[in-house]
N, C-alpha and C positions, 0 to 999 in steps of 0.2 A: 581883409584878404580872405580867401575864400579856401576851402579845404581842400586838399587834390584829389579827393574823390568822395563820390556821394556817401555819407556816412561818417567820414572821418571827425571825429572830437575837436570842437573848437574849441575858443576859451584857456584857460587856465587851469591844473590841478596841482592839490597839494597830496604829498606824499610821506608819511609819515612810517618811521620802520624803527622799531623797541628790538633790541635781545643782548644777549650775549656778545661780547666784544670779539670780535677775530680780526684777521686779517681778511680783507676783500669784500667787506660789505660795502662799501662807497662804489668801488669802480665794478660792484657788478649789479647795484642798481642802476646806477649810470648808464652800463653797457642795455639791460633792457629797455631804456628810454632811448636810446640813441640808435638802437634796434630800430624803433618805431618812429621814428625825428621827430621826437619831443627834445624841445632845449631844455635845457635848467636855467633856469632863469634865477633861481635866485638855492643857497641852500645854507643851510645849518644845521651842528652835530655837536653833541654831547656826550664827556665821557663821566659818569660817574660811579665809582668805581670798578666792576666790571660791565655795568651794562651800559650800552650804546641806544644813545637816541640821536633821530635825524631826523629833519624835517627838511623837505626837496619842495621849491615851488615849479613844475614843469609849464612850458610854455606851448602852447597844442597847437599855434597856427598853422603848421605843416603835420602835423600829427599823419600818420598813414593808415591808423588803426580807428576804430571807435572805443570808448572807453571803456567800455565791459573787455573790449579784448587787453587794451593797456591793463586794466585791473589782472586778470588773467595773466601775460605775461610780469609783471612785477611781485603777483601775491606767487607764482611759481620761483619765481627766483630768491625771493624771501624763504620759503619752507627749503629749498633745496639747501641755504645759508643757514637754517633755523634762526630766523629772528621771524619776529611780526612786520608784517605792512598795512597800513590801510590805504586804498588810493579813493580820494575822492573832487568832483568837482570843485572849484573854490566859490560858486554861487553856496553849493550847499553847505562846506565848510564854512565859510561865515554866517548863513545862517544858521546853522547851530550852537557856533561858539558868540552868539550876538548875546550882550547885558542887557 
């Protein structure tokens, strides 16, 4: 399938956000991906003791943005929540995390 317009992020990213527990971190990372029509495809979250981790796989086929801009709106939405994000490709996330 092909992007809806020249530039848009294909492929797959993962999205990973560490911090402080509150209320609204899930539905307002959510809300910047669906800002952009990235799906979630897939996600998981952890709570251990107060801090929260999540790990989002977003699905980019209709994505509207390219990825530098997804990284930009979700790393704004993290600082504004105060937690961390990282967003990155899944080519390059698996090769990083490769044995």
């Amino acid at each position: 399938m092909r992007p809806p317009f020249p530039g848009a992020a294909t492929g797959r990213v993962v999205i990973t956000v560490m911090g402080e527990d509150h209320v609204g971190i899930v539905a307002r990372i959510a809300k910047a991906l669906a800002d952009h029509n990235v799906s979630i495809a897939d996600i998981s979250q952890k709570l251990t003791g107060t801090l929260f981790l999540m790990v989002v796989v977003g699905d980019l086929a209709r994505a509207t943005c390219s990825l530098e801009e997804l990284k930009e709106a979700v790393n704004m939405e993290a600082r504004s929540l105060g937690v961390s994000a990282a967003v990155q490709h899944e080519k390059l996330f698996k090769a990083m995390h490769r044995i």
